[in-house]
One Martini backbone bead per residue (centre of mass of N, CA, C, O) as a GRO file, in nm:
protein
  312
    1UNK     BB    1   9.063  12.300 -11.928
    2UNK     BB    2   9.019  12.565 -12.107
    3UNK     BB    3   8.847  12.409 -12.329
    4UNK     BB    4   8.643  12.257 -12.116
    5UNK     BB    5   8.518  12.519 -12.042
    6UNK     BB    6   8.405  12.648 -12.290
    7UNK     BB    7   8.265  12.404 -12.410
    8UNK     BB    8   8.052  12.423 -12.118
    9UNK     BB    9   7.953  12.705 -12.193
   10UNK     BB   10   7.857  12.698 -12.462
   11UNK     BB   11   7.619  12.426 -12.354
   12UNK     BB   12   7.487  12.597 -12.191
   13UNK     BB   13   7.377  12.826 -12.348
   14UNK     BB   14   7.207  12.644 -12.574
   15UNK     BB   15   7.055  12.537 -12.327
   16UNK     BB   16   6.937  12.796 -12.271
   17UNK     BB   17   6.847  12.946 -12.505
   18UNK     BB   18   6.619  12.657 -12.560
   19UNK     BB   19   6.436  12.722 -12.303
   20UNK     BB   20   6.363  13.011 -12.353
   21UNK     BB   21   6.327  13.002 -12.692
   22UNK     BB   22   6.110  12.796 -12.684
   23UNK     BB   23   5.821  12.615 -12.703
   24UNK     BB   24   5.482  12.701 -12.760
   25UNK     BB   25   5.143  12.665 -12.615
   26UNK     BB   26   4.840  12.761 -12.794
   27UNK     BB   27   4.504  12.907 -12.917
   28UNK     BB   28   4.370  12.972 -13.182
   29UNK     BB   29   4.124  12.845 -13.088
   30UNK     BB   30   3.779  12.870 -12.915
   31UNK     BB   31   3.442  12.821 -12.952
   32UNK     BB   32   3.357  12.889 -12.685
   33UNK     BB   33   3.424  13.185 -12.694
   34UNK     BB   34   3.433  13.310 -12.982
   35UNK     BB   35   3.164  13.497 -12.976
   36UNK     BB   36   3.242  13.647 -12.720
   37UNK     BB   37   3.492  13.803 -12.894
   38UNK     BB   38   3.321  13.885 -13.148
   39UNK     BB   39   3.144  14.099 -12.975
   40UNK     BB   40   3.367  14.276 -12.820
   41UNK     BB   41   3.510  14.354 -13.095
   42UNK     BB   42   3.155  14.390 -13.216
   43UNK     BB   43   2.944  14.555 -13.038
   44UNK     BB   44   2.843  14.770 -13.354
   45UNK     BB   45   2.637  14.616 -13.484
   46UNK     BB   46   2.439  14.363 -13.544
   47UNK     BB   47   2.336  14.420 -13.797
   48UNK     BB   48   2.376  14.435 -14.128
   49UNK     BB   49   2.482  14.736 -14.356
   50UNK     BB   50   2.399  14.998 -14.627
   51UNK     BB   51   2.594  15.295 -14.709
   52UNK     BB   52   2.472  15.617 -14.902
   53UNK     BB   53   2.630  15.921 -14.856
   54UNK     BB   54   2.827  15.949 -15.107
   55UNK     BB   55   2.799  15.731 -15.332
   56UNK     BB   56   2.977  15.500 -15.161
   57UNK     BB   57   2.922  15.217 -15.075
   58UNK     BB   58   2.889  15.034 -14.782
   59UNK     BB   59   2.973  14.803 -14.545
   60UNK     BB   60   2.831  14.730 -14.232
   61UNK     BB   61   2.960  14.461 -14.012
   62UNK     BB   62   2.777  14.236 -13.794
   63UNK     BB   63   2.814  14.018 -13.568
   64UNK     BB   64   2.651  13.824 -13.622
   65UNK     BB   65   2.797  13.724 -13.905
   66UNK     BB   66   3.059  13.619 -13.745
   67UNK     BB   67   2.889  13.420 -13.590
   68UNK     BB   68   2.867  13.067 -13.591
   69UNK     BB   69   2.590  13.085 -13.747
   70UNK     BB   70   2.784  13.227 -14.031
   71UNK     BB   71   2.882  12.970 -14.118
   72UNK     BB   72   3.028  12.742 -14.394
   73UNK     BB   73   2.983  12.576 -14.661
   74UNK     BB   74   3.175  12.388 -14.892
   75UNK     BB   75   3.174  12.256 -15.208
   76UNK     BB   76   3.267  12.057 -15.420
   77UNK     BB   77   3.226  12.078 -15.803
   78UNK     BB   78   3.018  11.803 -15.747
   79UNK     BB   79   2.836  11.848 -15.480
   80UNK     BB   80   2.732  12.161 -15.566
   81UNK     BB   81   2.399  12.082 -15.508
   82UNK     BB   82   2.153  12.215 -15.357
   83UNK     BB   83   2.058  11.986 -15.166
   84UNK     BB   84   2.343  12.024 -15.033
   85UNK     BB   85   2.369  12.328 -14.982
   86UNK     BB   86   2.095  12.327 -14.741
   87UNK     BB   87   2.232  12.078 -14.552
   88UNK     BB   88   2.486  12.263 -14.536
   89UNK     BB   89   2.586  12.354 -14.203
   90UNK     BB   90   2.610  12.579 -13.923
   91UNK     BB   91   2.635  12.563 -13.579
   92UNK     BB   92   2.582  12.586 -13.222
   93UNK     BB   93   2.673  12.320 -12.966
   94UNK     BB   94   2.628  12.191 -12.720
   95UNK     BB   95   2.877  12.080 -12.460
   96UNK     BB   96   2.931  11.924 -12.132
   97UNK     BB   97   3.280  11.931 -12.205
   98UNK     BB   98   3.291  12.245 -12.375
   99UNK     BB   99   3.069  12.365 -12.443
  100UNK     BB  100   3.060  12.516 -12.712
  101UNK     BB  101   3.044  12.467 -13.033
  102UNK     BB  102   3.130  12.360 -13.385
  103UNK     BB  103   2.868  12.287 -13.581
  104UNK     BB  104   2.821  12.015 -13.861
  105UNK     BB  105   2.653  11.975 -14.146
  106UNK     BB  106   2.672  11.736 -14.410
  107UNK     BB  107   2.586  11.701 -14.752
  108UNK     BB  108   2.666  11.405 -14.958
  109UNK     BB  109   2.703  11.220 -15.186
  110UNK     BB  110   2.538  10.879 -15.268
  111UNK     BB  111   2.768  10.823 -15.452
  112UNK     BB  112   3.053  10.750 -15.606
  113UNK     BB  113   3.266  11.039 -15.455
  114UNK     BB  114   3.473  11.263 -15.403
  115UNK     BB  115   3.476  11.452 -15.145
  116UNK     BB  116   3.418  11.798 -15.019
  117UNK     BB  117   3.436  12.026 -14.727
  118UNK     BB  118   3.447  12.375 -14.628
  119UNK     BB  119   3.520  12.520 -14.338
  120UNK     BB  120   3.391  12.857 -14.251
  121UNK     BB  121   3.398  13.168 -14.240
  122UNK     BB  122   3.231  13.418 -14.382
  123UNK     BB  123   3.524  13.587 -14.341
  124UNK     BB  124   3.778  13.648 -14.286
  125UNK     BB  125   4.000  13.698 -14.027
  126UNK     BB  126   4.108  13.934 -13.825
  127UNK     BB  127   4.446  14.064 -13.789
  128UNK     BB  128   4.370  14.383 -13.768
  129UNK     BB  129   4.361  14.682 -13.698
  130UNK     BB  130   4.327  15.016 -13.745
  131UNK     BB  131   4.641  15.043 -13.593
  132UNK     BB  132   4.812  14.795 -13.687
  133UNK     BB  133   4.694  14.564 -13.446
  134UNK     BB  134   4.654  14.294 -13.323
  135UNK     BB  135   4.418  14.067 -13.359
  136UNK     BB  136   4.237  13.783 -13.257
  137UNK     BB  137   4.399  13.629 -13.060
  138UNK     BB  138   4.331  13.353 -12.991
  139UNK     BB  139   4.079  13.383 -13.257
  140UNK     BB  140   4.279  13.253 -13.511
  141UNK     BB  141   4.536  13.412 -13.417
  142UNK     BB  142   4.884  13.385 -13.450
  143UNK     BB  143   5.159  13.592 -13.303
  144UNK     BB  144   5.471  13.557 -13.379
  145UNK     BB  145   5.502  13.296 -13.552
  146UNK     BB  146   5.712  13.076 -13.691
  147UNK     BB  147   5.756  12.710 -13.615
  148UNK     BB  148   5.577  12.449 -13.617
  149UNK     BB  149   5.507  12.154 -13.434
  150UNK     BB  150   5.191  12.142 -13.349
  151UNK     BB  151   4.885  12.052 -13.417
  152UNK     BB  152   4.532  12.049 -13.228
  153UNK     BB  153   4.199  11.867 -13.248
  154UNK     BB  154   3.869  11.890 -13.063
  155UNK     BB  155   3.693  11.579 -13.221
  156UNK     BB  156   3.354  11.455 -13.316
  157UNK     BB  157   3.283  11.117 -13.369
  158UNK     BB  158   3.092  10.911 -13.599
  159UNK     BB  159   3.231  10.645 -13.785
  160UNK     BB  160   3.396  10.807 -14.006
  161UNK     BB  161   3.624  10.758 -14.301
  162UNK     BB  162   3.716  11.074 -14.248
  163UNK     BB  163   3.881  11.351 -14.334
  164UNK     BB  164   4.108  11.596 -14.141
  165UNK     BB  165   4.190  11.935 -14.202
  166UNK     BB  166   4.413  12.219 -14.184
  167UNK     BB  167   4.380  12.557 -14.238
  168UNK     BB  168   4.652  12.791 -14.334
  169UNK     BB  169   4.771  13.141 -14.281
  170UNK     BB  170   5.011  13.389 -14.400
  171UNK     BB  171   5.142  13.642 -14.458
  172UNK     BB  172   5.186  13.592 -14.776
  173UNK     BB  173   4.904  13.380 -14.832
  174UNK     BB  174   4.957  13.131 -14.780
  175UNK     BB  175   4.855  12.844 -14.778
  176UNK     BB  176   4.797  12.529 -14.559
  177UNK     BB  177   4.818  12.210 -14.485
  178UNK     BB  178   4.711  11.962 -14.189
  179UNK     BB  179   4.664  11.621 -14.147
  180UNK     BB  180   4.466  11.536 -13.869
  181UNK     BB  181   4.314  11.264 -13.995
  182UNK     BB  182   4.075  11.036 -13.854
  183UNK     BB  183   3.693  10.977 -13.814
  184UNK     BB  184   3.711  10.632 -13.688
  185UNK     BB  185   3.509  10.729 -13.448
  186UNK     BB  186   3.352  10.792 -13.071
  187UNK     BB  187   3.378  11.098 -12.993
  188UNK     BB  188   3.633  11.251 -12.808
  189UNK     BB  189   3.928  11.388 -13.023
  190UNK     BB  190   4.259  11.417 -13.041
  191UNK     BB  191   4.424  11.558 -13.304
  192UNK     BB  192   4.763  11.511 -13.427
  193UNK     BB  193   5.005  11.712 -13.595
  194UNK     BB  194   5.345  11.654 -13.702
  195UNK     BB  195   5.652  11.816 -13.783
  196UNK     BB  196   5.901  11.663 -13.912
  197UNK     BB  197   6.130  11.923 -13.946
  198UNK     BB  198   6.100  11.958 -13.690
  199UNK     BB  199   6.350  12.108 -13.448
  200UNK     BB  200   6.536  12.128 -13.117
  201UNK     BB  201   6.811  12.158 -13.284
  202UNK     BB  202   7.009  12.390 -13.376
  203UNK     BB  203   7.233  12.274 -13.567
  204UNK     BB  204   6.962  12.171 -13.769
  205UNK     BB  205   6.882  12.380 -13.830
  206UNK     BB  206   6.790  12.703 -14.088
  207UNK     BB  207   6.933  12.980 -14.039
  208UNK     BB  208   6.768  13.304 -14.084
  209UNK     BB  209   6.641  13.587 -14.186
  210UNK     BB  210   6.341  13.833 -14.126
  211UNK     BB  211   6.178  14.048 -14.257
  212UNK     BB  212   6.027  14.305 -14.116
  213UNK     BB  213   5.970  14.620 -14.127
  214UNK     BB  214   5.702  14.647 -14.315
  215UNK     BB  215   5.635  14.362 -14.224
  216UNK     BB  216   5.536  14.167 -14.130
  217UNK     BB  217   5.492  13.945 -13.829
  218UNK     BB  218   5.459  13.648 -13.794
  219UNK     BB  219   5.214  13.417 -13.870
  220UNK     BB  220   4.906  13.275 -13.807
  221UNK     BB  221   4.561  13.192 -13.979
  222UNK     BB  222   4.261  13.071 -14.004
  223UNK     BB  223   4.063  12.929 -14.270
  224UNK     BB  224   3.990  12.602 -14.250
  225UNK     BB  225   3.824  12.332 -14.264
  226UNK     BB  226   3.862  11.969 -14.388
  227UNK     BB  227   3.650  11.747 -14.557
  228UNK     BB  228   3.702  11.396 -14.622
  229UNK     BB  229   3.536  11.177 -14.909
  230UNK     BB  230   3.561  10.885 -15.005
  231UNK     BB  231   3.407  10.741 -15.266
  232UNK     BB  232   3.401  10.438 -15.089
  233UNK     BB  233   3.201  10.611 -14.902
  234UNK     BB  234   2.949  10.684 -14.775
  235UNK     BB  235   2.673  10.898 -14.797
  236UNK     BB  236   2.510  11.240 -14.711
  237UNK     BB  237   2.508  11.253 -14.398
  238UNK     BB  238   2.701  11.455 -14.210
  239UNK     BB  239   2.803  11.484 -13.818
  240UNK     BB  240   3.019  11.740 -13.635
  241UNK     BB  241   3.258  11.850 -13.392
  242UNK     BB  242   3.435  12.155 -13.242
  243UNK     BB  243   3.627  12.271 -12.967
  244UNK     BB  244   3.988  12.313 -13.040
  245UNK     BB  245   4.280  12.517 -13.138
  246UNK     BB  246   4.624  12.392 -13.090
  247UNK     BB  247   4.950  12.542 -13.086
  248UNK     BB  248   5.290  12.459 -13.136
  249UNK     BB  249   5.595  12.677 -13.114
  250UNK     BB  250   5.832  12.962 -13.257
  251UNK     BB  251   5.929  13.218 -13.177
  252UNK     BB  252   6.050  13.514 -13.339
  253UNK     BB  253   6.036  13.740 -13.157
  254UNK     BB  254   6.263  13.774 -12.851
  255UNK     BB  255   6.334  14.147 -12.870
  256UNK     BB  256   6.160  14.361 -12.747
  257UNK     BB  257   6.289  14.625 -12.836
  258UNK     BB  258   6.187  14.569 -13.161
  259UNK     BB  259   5.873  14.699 -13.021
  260UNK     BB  260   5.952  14.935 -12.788
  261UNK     BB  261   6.123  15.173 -12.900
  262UNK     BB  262   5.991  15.162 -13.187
  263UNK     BB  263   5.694  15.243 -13.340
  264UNK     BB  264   5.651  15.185 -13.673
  265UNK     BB  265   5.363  15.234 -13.715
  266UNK     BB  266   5.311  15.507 -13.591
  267UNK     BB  267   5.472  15.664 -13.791
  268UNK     BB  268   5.415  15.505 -14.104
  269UNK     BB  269   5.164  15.327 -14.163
  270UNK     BB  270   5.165  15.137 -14.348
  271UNK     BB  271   5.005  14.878 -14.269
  272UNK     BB  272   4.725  15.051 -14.269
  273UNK     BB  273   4.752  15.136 -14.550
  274UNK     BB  274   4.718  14.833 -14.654
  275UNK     BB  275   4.450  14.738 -14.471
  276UNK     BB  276   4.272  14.975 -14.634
  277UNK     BB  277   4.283  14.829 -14.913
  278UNK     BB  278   4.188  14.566 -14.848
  279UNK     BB  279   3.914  14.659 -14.742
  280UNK     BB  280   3.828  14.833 -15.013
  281UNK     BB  281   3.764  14.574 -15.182
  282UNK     BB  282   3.609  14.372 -14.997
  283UNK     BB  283   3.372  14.605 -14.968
  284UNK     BB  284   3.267  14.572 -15.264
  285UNK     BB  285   3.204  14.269 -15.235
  286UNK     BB  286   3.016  14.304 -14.961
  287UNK     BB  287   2.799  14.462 -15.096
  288UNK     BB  288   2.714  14.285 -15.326
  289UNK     BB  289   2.624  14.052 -15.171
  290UNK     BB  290   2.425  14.197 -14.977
  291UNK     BB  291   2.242  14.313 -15.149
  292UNK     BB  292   2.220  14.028 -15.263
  293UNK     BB  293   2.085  13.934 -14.965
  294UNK     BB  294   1.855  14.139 -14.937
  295UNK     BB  295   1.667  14.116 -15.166
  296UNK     BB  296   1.593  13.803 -15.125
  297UNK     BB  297   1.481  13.862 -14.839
  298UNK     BB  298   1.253  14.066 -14.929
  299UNK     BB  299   1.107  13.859 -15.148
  300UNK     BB  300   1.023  13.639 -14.907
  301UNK     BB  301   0.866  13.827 -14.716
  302UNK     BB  302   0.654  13.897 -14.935
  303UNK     BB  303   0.579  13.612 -15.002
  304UNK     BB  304   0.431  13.597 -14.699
  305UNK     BB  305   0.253  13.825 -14.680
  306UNK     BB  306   0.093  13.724 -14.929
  307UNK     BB  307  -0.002  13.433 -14.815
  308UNK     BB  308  -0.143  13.590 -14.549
  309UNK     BB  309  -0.352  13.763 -14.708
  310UNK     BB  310  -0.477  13.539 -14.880
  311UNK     BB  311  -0.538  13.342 -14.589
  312UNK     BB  312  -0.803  13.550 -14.496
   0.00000   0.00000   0.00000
């Protein structure tokens, strides 16, 4: 009776363990959302502009860029012709069942030929601020994320034989596919992706520690959507809708202590320490990218002032 009872604490235990300590369900995007959390997290200035205060130019992004008129489609390098460039592009698009969406118009070539095209924020999302404390939460950013379970996106479909993945980046900067279905349907469809691996029998995990501070706390962020023309695919303009991914996990700090009893970075500022290197690397980057944006802006208003001139 004795070891009975041992044996029912014992299984009493790993299932209330289980249930306590079970799977997250959070949304990691919302595009409804999106413009309106990046206007509040970069109040000022509206417009992306460059400072050079004492000889070392900078840039400072305004909200404008960051927001969903200023993302970006790539094509990979067979597809990446002009033509092809000029007419893909995204843009919000209201949806009378989710409100704002993020609207992407792709151009593929119209031979047979494997394209690709990766839709992307114009810069990463901003993971910390600069108090080293996590930002864009639920807004691109899942905090404190261990091992996934689901990934889920509702995504509109015009009967294109396209594929659909998500791409994420962890802590380590590793990026991970996980490829979400086809696109041969058509209005919205929730395209859902199972981690195979993932088990909530706890007897079947792999259990590990992993170092904490000053090591990030485990996270996963939005990096990029990826479609996917098979060669033998219709080719040419291909639209579609995107309006939010959900994301379920098994949160990694369980012991609220360990984040709550010392302020590791407010002692040590380590983590601020490296997002501040690494964002001077970036706006080395982001200054020269502007700078020649900037220039042509300037080129083509002077070309229209002139036509403008001519024509009186």
């Amino acid at each position: 009776m004795k070891r009975f009872y041992t044996f029912l604490m014992a299984f009493l235990f790993i299932i209330a363990v289980e249930n306590m300590y079970g799977v997250i369900k959070r949304t990691l995007i919302d595009f409804s959302k999106y413009d309106e959390n990046v206007k509040a997290q970069y109040p000022e200035p509206a417009d992306s502009y460059i400072t050079n205060i004492d000889g070392s130019p900078k840039v400072v992004i305004g909200y404008k860029d960051y927001m969903l008129e200023g993302w970006k489609i790539e094509l990979n390098a067979s597809a990446d012709m002009t033509p092809n460039r000029v007419n893909s592009y995204c843009k919000p698009v209201l949806s009378q069942r989710f409100g704002a969406t993020l609207g992407a118009r792709i151009h593929f070539p119209k031979w047979n030929n494997n394209s690709m095209a990766i839709i992307k924020p114009p810069f990463p999302i901003k993971i910390y601020d600069e108090k080293g404390q996590f930002a864009n939460a639920e807004n691109g950013v899942m905090p404190n994320a261990s091992e996934i379970k689901t990934l889920s996106i509702w995504v509109n479909g015009r009967n294109f034989r396209f594929g659909l993945a998500i791409r994420l980046r962890d802590r380590y900067e590793n990026i991970t596919e996980y490829f979400m279905g086809w696109l041969y349907f058509e209005g919205w469809r929730k395209l859902v992706y199972i981690n195979p691996n993932f088990t909530d029998r706890i007897s079947a995990k792999v259990l590990k520690r992993e170092p904490l501070y000053p090591f990030d706390i485990p996270y996963y962020v939005f990096d990029s959507i990826v479609i996917y023309r098979p060669n033998d695919e219709i080719g040419g303009d291909f639209v579609t809708y995107i309006a939010s991914i959900e994301m379920e996990y098994t949160p990694y700090i369980i012991d609220s202590e360990v984040t709550t009893d010392i302020k590791d970075e407010e002692v040590w500022g380590i983590i601020t320490a490296r997002i501040q290197h690494k964002m001077d690397v970036e706006n080395r980057n982001l200054t020269e990218n502007l700078y020649l944006y900037q220039q042509e802006k300037k080129r083509r208003e002077a070309g229209r002032d002139t036509a403008t001139s001519t024509n009186k």
